[in-house]
C-alpha positions in Angstrom: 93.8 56.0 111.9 97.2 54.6 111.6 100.6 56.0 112.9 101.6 57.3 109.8 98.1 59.4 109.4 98.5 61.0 112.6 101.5 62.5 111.4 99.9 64.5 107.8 100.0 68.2 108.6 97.0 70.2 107.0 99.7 70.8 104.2 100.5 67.2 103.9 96.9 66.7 103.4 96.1 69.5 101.0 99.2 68.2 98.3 98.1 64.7 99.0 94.1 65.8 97.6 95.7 68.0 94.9 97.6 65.4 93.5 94.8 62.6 93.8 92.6 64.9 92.1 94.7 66.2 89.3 95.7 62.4 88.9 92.3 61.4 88.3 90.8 64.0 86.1 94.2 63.2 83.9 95.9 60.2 84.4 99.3 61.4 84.7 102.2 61.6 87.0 101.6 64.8 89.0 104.6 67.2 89.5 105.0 70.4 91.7 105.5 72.3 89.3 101.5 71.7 87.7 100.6 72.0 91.4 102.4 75.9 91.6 100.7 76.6 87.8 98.1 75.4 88.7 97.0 77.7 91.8 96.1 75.2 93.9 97.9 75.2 96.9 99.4 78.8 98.2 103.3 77.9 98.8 106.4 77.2 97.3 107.5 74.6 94.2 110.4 73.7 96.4 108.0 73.1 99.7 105.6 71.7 98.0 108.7 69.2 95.9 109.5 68.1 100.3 106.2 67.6 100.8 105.6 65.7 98.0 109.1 63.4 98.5 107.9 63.4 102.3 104.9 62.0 101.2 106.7 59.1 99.0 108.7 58.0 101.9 105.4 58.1 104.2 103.7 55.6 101.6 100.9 57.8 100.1 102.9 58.7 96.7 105.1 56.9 94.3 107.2 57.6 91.4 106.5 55.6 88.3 109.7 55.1 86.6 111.7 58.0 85.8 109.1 60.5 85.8 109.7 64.0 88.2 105.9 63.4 89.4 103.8 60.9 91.2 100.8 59.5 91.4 99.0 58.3 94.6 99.7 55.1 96.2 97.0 52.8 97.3 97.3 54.0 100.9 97.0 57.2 99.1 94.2 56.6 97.3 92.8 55.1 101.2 93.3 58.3 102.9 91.8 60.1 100.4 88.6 58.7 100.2 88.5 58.1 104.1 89.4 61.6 105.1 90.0 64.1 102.2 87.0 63.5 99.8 84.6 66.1 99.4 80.9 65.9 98.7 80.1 66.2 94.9 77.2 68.2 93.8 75.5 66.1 91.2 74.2 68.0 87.7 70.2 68.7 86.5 70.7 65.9 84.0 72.2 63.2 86.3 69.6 63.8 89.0 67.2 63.4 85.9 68.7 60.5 84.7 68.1 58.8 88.0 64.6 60.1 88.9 63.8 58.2 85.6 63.7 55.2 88.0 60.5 56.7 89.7 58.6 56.7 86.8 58.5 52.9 86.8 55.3 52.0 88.0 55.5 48.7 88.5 58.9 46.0 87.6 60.7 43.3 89.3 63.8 44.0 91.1 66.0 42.0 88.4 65.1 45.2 85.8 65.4 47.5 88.3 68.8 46.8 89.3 69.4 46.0 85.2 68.3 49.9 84.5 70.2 51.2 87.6 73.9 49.6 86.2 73.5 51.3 83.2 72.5 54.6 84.6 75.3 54.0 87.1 77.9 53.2 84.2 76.3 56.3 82.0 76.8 58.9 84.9 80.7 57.7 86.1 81.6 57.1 82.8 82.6 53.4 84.7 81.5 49.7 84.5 78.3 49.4 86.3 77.0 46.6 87.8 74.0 45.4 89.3 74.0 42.0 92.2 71.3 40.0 93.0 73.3 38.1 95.7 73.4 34.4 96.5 70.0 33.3 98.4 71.2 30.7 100.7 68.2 31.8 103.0 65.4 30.7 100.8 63.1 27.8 101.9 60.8 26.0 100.3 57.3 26.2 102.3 55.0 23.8 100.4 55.6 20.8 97.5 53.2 19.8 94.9 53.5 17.5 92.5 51.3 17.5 89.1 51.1 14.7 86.8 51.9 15.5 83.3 51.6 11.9 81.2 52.8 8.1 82.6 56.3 8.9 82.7 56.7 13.5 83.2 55.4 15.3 86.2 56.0 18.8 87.5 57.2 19.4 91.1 55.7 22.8 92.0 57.8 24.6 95.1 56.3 27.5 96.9 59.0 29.8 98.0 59.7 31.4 101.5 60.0 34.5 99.1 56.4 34.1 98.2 58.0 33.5 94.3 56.8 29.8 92.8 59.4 27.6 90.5 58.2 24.4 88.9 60.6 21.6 87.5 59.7 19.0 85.2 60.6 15.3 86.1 61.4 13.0 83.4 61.0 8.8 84.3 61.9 5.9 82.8 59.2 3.9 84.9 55.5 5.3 84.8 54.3 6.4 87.5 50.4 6.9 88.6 48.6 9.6 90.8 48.3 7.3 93.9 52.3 7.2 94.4 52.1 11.4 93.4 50.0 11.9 96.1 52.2 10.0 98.6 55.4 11.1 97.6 53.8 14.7 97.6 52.6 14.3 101.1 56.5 12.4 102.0 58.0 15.5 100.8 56.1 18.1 102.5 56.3 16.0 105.7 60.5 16.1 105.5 61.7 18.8 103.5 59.6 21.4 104.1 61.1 25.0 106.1 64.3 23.7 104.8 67.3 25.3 102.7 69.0 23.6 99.9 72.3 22.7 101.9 69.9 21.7 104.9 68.4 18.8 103.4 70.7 15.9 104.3 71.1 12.2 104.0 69.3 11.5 106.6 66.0 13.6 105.1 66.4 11.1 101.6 66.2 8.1 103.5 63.0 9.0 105.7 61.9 9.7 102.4 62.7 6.6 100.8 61.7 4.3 103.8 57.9 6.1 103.3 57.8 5.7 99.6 59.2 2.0 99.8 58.7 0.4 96.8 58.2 3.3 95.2 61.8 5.0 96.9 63.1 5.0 93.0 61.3 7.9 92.4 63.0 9.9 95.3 66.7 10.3 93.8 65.3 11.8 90.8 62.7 14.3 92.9 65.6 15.5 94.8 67.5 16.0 92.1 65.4 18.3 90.3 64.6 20.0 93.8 68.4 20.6 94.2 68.7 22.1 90.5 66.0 23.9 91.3 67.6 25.4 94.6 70.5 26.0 92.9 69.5 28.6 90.6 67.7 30.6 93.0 70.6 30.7 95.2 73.2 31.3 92.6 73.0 35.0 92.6 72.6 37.1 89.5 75.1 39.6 87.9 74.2 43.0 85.4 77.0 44.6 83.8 77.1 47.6 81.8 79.4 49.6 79.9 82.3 47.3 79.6 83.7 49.3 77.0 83.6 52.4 79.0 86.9 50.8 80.5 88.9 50.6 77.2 89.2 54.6 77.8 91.6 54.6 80.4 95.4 52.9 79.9 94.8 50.9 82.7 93.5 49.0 80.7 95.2 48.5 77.3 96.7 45.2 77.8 94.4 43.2 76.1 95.3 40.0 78.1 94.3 41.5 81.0 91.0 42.6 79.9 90.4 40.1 78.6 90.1 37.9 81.7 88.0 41.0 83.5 86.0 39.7 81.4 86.0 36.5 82.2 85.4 37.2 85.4 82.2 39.4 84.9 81.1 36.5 82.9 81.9 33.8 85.0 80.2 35.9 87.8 80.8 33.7 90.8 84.0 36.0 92.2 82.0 39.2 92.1 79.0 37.8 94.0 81.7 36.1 96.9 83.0 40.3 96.8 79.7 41.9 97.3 78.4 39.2 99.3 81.2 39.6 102.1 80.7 43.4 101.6 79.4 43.6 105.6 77.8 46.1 107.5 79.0 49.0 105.2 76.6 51.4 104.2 78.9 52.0 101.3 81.9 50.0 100.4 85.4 51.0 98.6 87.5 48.7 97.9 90.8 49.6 96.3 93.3 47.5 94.5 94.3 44.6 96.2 92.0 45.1 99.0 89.7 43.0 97.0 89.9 39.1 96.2 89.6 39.1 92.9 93.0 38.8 91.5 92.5 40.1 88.3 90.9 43.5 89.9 94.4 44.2 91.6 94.9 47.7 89.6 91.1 48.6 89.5 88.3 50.1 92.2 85.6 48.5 92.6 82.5 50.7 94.8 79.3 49.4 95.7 76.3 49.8 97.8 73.6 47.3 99.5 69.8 48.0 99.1 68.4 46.3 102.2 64.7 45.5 102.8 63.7 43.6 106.3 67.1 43.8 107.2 68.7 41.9 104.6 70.2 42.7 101.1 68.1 42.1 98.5 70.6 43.5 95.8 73.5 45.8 95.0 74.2 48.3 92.9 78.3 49.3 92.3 81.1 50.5 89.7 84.5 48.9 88.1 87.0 51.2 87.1 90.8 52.4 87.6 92.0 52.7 91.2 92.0 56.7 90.2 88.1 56.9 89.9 86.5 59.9 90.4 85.3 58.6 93.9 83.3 61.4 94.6 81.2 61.2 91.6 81.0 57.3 91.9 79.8 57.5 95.7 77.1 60.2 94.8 75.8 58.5 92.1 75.4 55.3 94.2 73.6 56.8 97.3 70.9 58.9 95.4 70.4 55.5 93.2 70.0 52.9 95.9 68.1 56.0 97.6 65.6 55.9 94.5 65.1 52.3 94.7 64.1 52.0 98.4 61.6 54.7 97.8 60.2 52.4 95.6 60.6 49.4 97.7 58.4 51.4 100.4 56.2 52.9 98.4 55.3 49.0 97.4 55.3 49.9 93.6 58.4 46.9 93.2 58.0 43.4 93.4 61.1 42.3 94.6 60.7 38.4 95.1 59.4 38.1 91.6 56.1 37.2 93.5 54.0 35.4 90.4 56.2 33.8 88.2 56.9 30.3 87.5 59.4 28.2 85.6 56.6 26.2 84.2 58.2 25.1 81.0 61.9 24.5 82.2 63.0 20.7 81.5 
């Protein structure tokens, strides 16, 4: 708690929450005058007009332009959802909408986290999204190689995951099943237990030196092995209900929307945010507390499902730094909730156990 919050009286604190919340459920510069009207606090327009300037000087509120009211500040919007939110009772029919999730039987964590974005984005009436992060962890236990004619052969990778990918090799030399089998065994003698970035130079050349006259086909083996890596540690990013966003005047410059768009396409920012999202069990991050520059007016929420210890994917929101946080951080825990309970009760597969990339050149 900084300096400044040490010094909000419970009054302070009660017109700081009335105009956060009147803010958000209209968008519009809050005066005291709505505040009297309205019934929500029991004192004065002319207390509540010091308060309020009080409260400008202090940081928490500003004054767009002209207008007699104000709107929260980001430190507003901070100590609001760090010390003034209250819980939010979630309806019959969003509790529905979520239990929905149970009664998948069976489904892979990428359709999961899919169907979980969109309920997310339905509920909060926000951009949902859905991250399967960045994999750097995943090893590759075991290499076979398959002949496929003279000149094509597939590498097949067993996955610390216990998923299997297979990439096609194309030569211009033929090669035959003897120098398969050796460059099999080469590969599963150096590069074996190892991550993408931990295969170095020095792994190629052991691997060249044993193949010898055959070391030609090693650059083109590793190549495929790295695309290979690649995608599975390149992350993977839902979003849903984009348009949900064109509601609010936040976002009306179309410029601007249009490169949030860019960036959900482009993906790689949003992955970097969630994947520095740390210990939290649930993180807020509010206007320019995070990187991505063209988030700077927007909130973007999210929580981590975990399994063994380590995130296996996240579920969040995108919408304007006055989001109904309450709603957004509800919705949230009783999803990620829904989808652990199906994690435990062993009904997901969530490393995509049996599938292959058999046909991918």
């Amino acid at each position: 708690m900084s300096e400044f919050d040490k010094n909000l009286s419970e009054r302070k604190k009660q017109i700081l929450k009335a105009v956060v919340e009147a803010h958000i459920a209209a968008g519009e510069p809050v005066g005291s005058k709505f505040l009297v009207q309205s019934n929500l606090l029991s004192c004065s327009s002319a207390t509540i007009r010091n308060e309020m300037a009080e409260l400008e000087e202090m940081g928490y509120l500003e004054q767009p332009h002209t207008s007699a009211g104000r709107v929260p500040s980001e430190l507003g919007y901070r100590f609001y959802v760090d010390s003034l939110l209250q819980h939010y009772a979630m309806t019959s029919k969003e509790i529905d909408q979520i239990n929905s999730l149970l009664k998948i039987k069976m489904g892979e964590l990428d359709k999961i986290l899919e169907v979980a974005s969109k309920v997310a984005s339905n509920i909060t009436n926000y951009t949902g999204i859905a991250v399967k992060p960045k994999q750097s962890f995943v090893k590759v236990l075991k290499y076979e190689l398959v002949g496929i004619d003279a000149h094509q052969f597939a590498v097949v990778m067993i996955l610390s995951t216990g998923a299997i990918k297979t990439k096609k090799v194309k030569l211009q030399v033929e090669i035959d099943e003897y120098s398969l089998t050796r460059l099999s065994a080469a590969l599963n003698t150096y590069l074996t237990g190892l991550c993408a970035d931990e295969i170095t130079l020095t792994s190629v050349m052991q691997l060249e030196r044993t193949m010898d006259d055959n070391s030609v086909l090693v650059n083109t083996t590793i190549k495929a092995i790295y695309e290979t890596m690649s995608e599975i540690d390149g992350g993977e990013l839902h979003f849903s209900g984009l348009n949900h966003l064109l509601q609010y005047p936040e976002y009306s410059d179309v410029n601007k929307f249009g490169e949030i768009i860019n960036t959900f396409e482009e993906k790689d920012q949003i992955l970097n945010l969630v994947a520095g999202g740390g210990e939290s069990d649930i993180n807020v991050l509010i206007g320019s507390e995070n990187s991505v520059n063209v988030m700077r007016d927007s909130a973007i929420v999210f929580k981590q499902i975990k399994k063994d210890g380590r995130t296996i994917g996240v579920i969040g929101v995108v919408g304007p730094r006055r989001m109904d946080y309450a709603r957004v951080l509800a919705t949230l825990n009783e999803l990620v909730d829904n989808i652990v309970n199906l994690i435990e009760d062993k009904r997901l597969l969530t490393d995509n156990g049996g599938d292959t990339d058999a046909g991918r050149d």
